[in-house]
C-alpha positions as CSV (number, residue, x, y, z in Angstrom):
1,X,27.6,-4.0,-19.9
2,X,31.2,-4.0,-20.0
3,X,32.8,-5.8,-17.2
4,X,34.3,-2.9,-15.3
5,X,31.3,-1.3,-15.0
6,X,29.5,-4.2,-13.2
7,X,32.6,-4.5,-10.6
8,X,31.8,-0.7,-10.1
9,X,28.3,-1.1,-9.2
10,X,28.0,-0.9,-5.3
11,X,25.1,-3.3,-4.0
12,X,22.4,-1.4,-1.8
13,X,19.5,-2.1,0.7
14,X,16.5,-0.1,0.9
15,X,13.4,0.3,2.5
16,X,10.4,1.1,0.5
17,X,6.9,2.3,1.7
18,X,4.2,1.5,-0.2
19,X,0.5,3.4,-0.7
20,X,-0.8,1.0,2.2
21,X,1.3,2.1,4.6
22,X,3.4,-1.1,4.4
23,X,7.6,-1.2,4.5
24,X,8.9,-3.5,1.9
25,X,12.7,-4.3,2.6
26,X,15.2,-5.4,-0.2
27,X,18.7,-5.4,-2.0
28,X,19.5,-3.9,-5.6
29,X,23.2,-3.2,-7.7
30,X,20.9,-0.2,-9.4
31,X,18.3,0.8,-7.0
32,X,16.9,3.7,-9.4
33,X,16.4,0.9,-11.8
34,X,15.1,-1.5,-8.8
35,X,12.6,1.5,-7.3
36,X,10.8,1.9,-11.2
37,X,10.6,-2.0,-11.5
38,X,8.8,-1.9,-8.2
39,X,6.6,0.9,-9.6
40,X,5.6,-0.8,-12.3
41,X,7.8,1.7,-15.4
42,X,10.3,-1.4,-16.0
43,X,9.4,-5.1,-16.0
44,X,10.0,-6.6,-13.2
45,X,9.7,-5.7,-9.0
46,X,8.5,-7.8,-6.4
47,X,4.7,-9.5,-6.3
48,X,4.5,-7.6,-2.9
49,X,4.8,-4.0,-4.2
50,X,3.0,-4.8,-7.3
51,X,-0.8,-4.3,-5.8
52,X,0.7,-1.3,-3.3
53,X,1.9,1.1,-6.2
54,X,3.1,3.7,-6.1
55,X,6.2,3.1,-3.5
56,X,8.8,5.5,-2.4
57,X,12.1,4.8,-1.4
58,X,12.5,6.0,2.4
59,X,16.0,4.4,3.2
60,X,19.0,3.1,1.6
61,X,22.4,2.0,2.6
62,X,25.7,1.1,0.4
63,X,27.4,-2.2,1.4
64,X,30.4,-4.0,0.3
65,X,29.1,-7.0,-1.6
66,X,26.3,-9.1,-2.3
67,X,26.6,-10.7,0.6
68,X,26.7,-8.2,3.3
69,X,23.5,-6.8,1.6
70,X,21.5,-10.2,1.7
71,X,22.6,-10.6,5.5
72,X,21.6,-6.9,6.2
73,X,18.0,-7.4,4.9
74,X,17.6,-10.1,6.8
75,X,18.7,-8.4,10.0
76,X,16.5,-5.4,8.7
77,X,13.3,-7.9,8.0
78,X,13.8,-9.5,11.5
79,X,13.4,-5.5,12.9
80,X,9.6,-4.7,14.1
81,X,8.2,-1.5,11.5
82,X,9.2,0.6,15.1
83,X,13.0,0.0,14.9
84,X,12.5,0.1,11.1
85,X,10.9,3.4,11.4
86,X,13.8,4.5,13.7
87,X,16.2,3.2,11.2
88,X,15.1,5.1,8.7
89,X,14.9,8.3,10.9
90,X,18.7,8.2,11.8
C-alpha cells in the first residue's frame, strides 16, 4: 500500500450485532474489510463474532486517530446495551 494511502485512511468504531442478539464493539482503518473478517469471507475477526455469524454493522463513527478510536471503544464498552442501543438510534 503506498504510504499516502495509509495516512488517508480514517480510523472508525463500530458496533456490530451478531445472530445472538449480542453487540460486539470495536475499531478498524477499513471497516468493510473489518465487517467480512468478522463474517468469516477474509481471515481474520474477533474469536467473539466467530460462533455468532452472520453480524451486521449497526453503528459506526469516524475519529481522528488511533487513539481517539481505542479511547472511544472503551467509553462505548463501559455503556450498558440500553445506552448502546440509544447510541446507535441517534
Amino acid at each position: 500500500m503506498p504510504w499516502g494511502d495509509a495516512v488517508s485512511k480514517a480510523w472508525h468504531v463500530y458496533i456490530l450485532q451478531c445472530t445472538d442478539g449480542s453487540l460486539y464493539t470495536g475499531v478498524a482503518r477499513d471497516l468493510e474489510r473489518r465487517l467480512s473478517q468478522h463474517n468469516g469471507d477474509q481471515p481474520g475477526g474477533a474469536r467473539y463474532t466467530r460462533g455468532r455469524r452472520p453480524v451486521r454493522l449497526l453503528w459506526s463513527e469516524t475519529v481522528a486517530d488511533r487513539s481517539a478510536a481505542l479511547q472511544r471503544e472503551l467509553a462505548i464498552k463501559r455503556l450498558r446495551r440500553a445506552d448502546k442501543l440509544r447510541l446507535i438510534d441517534e
